[in-house]
C-alpha positions in Angstrom: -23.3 135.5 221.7 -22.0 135.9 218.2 -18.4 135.5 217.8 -17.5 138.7 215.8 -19.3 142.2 216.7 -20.6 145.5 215.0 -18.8 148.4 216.6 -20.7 151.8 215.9 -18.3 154.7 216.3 -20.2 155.9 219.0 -18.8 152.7 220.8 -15.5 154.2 220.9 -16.1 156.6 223.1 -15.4 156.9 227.1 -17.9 154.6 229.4 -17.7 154.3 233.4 -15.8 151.4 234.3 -13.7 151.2 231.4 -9.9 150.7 232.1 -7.8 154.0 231.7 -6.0 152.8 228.2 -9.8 152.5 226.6 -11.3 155.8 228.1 -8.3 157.3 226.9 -8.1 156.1 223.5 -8.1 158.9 220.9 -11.6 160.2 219.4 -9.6 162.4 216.0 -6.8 162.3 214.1 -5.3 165.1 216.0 -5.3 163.9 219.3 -3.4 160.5 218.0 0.0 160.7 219.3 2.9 159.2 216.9 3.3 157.7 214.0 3.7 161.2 212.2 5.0 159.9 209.0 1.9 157.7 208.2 -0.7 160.5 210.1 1.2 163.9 209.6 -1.0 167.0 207.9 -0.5 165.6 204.1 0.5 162.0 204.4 -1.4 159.8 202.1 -2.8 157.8 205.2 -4.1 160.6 206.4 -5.6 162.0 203.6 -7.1 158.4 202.3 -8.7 158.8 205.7 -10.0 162.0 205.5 -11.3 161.5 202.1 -13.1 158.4 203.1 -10.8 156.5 200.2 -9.0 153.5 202.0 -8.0 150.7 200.8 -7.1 147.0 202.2 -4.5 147.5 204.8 -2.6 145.6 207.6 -1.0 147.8 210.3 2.3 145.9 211.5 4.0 147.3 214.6 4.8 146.7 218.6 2.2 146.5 221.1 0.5 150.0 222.6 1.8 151.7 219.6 -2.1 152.7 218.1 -2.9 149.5 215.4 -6.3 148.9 216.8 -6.9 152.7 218.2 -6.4 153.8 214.1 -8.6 151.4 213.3 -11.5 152.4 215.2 -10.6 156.3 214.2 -11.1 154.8 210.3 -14.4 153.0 211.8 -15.5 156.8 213.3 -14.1 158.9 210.3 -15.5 156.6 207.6 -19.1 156.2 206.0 -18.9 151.8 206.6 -20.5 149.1 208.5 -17.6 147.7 210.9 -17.3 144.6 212.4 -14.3 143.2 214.4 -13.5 139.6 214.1 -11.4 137.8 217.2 -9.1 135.8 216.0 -9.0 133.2 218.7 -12.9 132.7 218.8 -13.8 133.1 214.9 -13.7 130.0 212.7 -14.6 129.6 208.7 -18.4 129.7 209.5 -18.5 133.0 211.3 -16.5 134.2 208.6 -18.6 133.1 205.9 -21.6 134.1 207.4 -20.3 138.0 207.6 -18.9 137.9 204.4 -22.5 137.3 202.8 -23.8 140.6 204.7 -20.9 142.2 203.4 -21.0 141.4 199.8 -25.2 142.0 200.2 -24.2 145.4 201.5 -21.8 145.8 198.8 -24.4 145.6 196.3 -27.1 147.5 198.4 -24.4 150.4 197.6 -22.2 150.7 201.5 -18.7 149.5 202.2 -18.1 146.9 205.4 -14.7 147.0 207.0 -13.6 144.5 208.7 -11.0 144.3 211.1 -8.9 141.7 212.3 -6.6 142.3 215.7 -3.5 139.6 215.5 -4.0 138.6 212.2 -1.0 136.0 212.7 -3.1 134.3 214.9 -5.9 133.3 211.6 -4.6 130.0 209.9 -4.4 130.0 206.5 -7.9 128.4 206.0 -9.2 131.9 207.5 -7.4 134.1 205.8 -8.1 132.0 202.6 -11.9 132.7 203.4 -11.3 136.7 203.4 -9.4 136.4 200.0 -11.9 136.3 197.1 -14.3 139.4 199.3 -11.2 141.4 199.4 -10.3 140.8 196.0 -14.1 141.4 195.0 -13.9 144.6 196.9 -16.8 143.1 199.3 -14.7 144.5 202.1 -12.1 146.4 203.0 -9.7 144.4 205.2 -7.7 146.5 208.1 -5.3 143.7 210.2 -3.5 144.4 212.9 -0.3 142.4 213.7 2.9 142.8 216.0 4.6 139.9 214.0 6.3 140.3 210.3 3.7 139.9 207.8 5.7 138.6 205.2 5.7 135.5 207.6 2.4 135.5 209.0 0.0 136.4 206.2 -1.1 134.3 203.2 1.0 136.0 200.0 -2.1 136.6 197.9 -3.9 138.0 200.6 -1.0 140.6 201.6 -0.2 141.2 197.6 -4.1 142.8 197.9 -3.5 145.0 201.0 -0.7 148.1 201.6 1.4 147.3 204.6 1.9 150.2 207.1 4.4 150.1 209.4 4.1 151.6 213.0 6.5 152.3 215.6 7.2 152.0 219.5 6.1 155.4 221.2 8.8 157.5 221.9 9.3 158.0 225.9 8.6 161.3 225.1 5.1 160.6 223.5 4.4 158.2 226.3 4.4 161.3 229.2 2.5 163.4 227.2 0.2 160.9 227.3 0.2 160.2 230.9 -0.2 163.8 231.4 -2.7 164.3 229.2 -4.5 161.7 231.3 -3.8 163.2 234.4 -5.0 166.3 233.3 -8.6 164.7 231.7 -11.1 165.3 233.7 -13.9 163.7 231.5 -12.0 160.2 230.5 -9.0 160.8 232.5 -7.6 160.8 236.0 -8.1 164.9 236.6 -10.6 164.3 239.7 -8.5 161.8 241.4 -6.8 164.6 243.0 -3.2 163.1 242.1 0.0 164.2 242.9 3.1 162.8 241.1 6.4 164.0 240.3 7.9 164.2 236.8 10.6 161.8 237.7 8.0 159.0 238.3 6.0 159.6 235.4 9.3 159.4 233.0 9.7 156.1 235.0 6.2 154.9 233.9 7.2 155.6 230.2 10.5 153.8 230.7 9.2 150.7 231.9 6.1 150.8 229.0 8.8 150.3 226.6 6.8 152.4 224.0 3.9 150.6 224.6 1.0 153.1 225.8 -1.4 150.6 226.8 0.8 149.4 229.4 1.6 152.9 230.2 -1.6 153.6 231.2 -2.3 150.3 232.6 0.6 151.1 235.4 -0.9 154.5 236.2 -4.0 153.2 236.6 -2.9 150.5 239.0 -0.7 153.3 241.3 -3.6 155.2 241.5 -5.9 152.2 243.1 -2.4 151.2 244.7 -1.9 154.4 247.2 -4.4 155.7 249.6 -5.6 158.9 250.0 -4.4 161.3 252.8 -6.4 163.2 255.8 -7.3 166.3 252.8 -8.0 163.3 250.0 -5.1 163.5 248.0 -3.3 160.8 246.4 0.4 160.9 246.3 2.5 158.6 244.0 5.9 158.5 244.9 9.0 157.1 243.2 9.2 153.9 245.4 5.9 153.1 245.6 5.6 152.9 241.9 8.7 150.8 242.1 7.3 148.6 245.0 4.2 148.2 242.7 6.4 147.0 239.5 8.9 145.2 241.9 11.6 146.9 240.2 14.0 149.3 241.4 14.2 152.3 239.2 17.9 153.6 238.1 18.5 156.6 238.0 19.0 157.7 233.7 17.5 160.6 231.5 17.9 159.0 228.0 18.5 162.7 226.6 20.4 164.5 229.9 23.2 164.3 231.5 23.3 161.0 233.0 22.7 159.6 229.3 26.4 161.0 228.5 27.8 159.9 231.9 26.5 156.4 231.2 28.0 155.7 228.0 30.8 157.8 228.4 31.8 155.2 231.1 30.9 152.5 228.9 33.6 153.1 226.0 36.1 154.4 228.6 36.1 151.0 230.0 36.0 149.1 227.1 39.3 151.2 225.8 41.0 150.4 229.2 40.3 146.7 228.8 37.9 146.2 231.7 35.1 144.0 231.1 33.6 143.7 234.1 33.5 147.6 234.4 32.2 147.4 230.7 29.5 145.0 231.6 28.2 147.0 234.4 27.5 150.0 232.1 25.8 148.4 229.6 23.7 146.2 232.1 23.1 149.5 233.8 21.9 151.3 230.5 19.8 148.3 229.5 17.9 148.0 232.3 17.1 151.4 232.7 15.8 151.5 229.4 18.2 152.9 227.4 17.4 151.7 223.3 20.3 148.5 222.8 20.5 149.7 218.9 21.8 152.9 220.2 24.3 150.9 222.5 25.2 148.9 219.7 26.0 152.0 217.1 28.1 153.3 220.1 30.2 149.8 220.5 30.5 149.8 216.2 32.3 153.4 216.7 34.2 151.5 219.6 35.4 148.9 217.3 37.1 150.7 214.6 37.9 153.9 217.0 39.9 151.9 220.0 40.6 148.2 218.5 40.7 149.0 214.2 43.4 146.7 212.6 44.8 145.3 215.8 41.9 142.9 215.7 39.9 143.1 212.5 37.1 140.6 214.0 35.6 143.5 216.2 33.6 145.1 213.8 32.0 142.1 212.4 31.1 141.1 216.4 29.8 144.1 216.9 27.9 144.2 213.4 26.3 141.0 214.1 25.7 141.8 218.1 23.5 144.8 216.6 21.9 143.0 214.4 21.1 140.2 217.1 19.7 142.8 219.3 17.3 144.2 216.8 15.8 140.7 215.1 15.9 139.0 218.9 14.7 142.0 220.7 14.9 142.6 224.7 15.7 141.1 226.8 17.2 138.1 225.2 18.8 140.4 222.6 20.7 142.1 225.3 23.1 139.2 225.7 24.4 139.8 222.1 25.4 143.3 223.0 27.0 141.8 225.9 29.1 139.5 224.6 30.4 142.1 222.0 30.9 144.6 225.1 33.3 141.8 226.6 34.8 141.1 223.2 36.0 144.3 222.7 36.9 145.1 226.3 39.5 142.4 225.9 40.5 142.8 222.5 44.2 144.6 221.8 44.2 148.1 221.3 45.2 150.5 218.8 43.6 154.0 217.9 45.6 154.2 214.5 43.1 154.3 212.3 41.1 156.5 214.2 44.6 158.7 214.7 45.7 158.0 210.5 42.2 159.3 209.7 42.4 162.9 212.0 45.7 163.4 210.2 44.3 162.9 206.8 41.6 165.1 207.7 44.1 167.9 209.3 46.2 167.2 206.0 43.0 168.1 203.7 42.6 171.2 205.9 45.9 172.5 205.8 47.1 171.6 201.5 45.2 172.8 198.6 43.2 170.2 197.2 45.3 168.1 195.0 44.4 166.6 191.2 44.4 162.7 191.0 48.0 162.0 189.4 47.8 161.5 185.7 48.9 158.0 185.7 46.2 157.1 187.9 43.5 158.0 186.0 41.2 155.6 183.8 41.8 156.3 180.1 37.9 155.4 178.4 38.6 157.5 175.6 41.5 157.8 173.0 41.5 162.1 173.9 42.1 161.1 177.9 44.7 159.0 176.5 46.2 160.9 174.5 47.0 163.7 176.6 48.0 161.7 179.5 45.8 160.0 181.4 47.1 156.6 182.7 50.5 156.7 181.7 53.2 155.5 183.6 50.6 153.5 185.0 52.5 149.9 186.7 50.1 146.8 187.3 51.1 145.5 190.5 49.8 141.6 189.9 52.5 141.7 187.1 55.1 141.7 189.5 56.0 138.3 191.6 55.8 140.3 194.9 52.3 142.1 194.0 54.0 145.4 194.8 55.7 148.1 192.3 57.7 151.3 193.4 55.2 153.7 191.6 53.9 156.5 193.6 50.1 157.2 194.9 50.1 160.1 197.0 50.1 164.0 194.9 53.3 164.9 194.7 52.8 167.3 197.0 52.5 164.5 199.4 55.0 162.1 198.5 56.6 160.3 201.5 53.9 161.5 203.9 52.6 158.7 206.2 49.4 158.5 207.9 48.5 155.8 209.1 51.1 153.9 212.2 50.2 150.6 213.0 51.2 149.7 216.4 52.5 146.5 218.2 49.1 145.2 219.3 47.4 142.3 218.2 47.3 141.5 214.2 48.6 145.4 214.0 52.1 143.7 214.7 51.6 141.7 211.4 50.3 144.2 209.8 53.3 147.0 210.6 55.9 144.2 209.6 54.3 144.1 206.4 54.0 147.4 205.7 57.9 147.2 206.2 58.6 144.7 204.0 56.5 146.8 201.4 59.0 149.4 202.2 61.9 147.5 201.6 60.7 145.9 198.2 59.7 149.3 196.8 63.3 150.2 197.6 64.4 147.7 196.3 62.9 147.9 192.9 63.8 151.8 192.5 65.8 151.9 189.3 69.8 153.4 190.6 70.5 157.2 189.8 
């Protein structure tokens, strides 16, 4: 059996037997769900696509997301020989061998695609054996890699090819695909005679994660998992799919109500200082697949809102814990946005920023706006200069205390304070040095 194999377009369509995820795979442009900014009416994908004028090209994104299904739409929408090389079974010779046809093709006037699933799986003796066809134009190259390619792919060989990145499936875009599949009655499920709620088939695109393949894969197995009644209908209830994926469901709407509740509770009980309460929330979020970078934006606001200056260190935990959870990933990324949940939860408290920053705001509302005091301004030119700009103007790091009595504020302003520091944490440093500021400013005001 040869190690790499021709697939007509015809292949792509549905065959008894097939799991779910192939039968349902889409057969045009238009019934390919996501990825609108790379397949959208008028994206240069799209059109390169439709005008049979693609170039090399590796598709980098999570699994179930469409990398291999777009390839076989290019294979169907394109005038090209394809052939589909496994990356675990291929070596240099089968390589070789197909890159002869292709560059005999080539000159007998028609294009060979080839396309490579997992690309980061070729050593660098493979991909080397693609590199002079692709830069002959002998074939057009189309890989397909969940890892970063920048890693995983020879540099000469990705400095020939356009990287396009895909994204997870929304949960959204995962039920209208399990309810498109329902509904199928030549590839799909519509003569199973089904019945499912909405509520478990929002549960099904939870748990795929954005991954449709595995969407798919978990209605297919409820449906041979559940007999049918006395009239030969199958019913798929919420704990039998949860008995099937021996995990207990939660009850969440990532854009309802519960959504709100959920992190509502969260920040509440990080501001109260409870991290045990605080770890239950996010736990519970996590796991009932709320998106951790969403979490994490939520705990940044949490850091400067509820903790600011009485512990500067929060926001730079909370930076890195986002950043943790989006190069790690679930669920091992999930501790990160633990530990900053249980940072923060026990870090002191002060809203004075948050407060100091309403009653600037309030301030801007309620005044005119005010000019930039002449003797703050930058003087470029001798004409600024001249009339003003600048003067008066007192260097602080001339002074031996850093600190001069020279006014900021409008004048309008003058003697307004906004911002309180409290007694919490560093804050307490920070208000005794605003005082001594105070005093030396005093200090140095020349006597009437």
């Amino acid at each position: 059996m040869s190690l790499f194999a021709k697939l007509e377009p015809e292949e792509s369509g549905a065959a008894a037997g097939q799991p779910l995820a192939e039968r349902m795979r889409p057969r045009t442009l238009d019934e390919f769900t996501g990825q609108e900014s790379l397949l959208g009416p008028g994206k240069p994908l799209r059109t390169q696509i439709e005008r049979d004028d693609i170039g090399s090209m590796i598709l980098w994104g999570p699994p179930g997301c469409g990398k291999t299904t777009l390839a076989r739409l290019i294979a169907r929408m394109t005038r090209s020989e394809f052939v589909a090389f496994s990356a675990v079974l291929t070596g240099i010779k089968e390589i070789k061998e197909v890159m002869a046809a292709a560059e005999h093709s080539r000159r007998a006037g028609k294009r060979t695609i080839v396309f490579i699933d997992e690309v980061h799986r070729f050593n660098k003796a493979q991909q080397d054996a693609f590199l002079p066809h692709v830069e002959a134009g002998n074939i057009t190259l189309i890989g397909a890699t969940t890892e970063n390619p920048s890693f995983e792919v020879i540099a000469p060989l990705l400095s020939r090819t356009r990287v396009y990145v895909l994204q997870a499936l929304s949960t959204e875009q995962i039920e209208a695909l399990l309810n498109r599949a329902l509904a199928d009655r030549e590839r799909g499920l519509g003569n199973e005679n089904l019945a499912i709620s909405g509520e478990a088939i929002l549960q099904i695109a939870v748990f795929s994660g954005g991954d449709a393949r595995a969407a798919y894969n978990t209605l297919e197995a409820c449906v041979r998992a559940v007999e049918p009644d006395a009239a030969g209908k199958r019913t798929i209830t919420r704990d039998m799919l949860a008995e099937l994926l021996q995990r207990k469901f939660l009850l969440y709407d990532k854009s309802g109500e519960e959504h709100y509740n959920l992190i509502s509770a969260l920040h509440k009980s990080v501001r109260n200082s409870d991290p045990d309460a605080a770890l239950y929330w996010l736990v519970r979020m996590l796991e009932s697949g709320e998106d951790p970078l969403y979490i994490a934006r939520r705990m940044v606001r949490m850091a400067s809102e509820d903790i600011g200056l009485a512990e500067p260190g929060a926001l730079s935990v909370t930076i890195a814990a986002m950043q943790a959870a989006d190069f790690v990933g679930p669920p091992e990324g999930n501790l990160a946005l633990a530990q900053a949940a249980v940072y923060l939860s026990l870090a002191p408290k002060s809203n004075a920023l948050y407060a100091g920053y309403g009653a600037v705001a309030k301030t801007l509302e309620e005044t005119r706006t005010e000019p930039v005091p002449l003797h703050l301004r930058n003087a470029p030119t001798g004409l600024m200069k001249n009339i003003g700009y600048g003067k008066g103007y007192q260097y602080a790091h001339s002074e031996a205390e850093k600190v001069t009595d020279m006014t900021c504020l409008p004048e309008s302003l003058l003697g307004k304070t906004f911002y309180h520091p409290t007694d919490q944490g560093f804050e307490a440093r920070l208000r005794q040095r605003i005082e001594e500021i105070r005093r030396l400013k005093v200090r140095r005001k020349p006597e009437p």
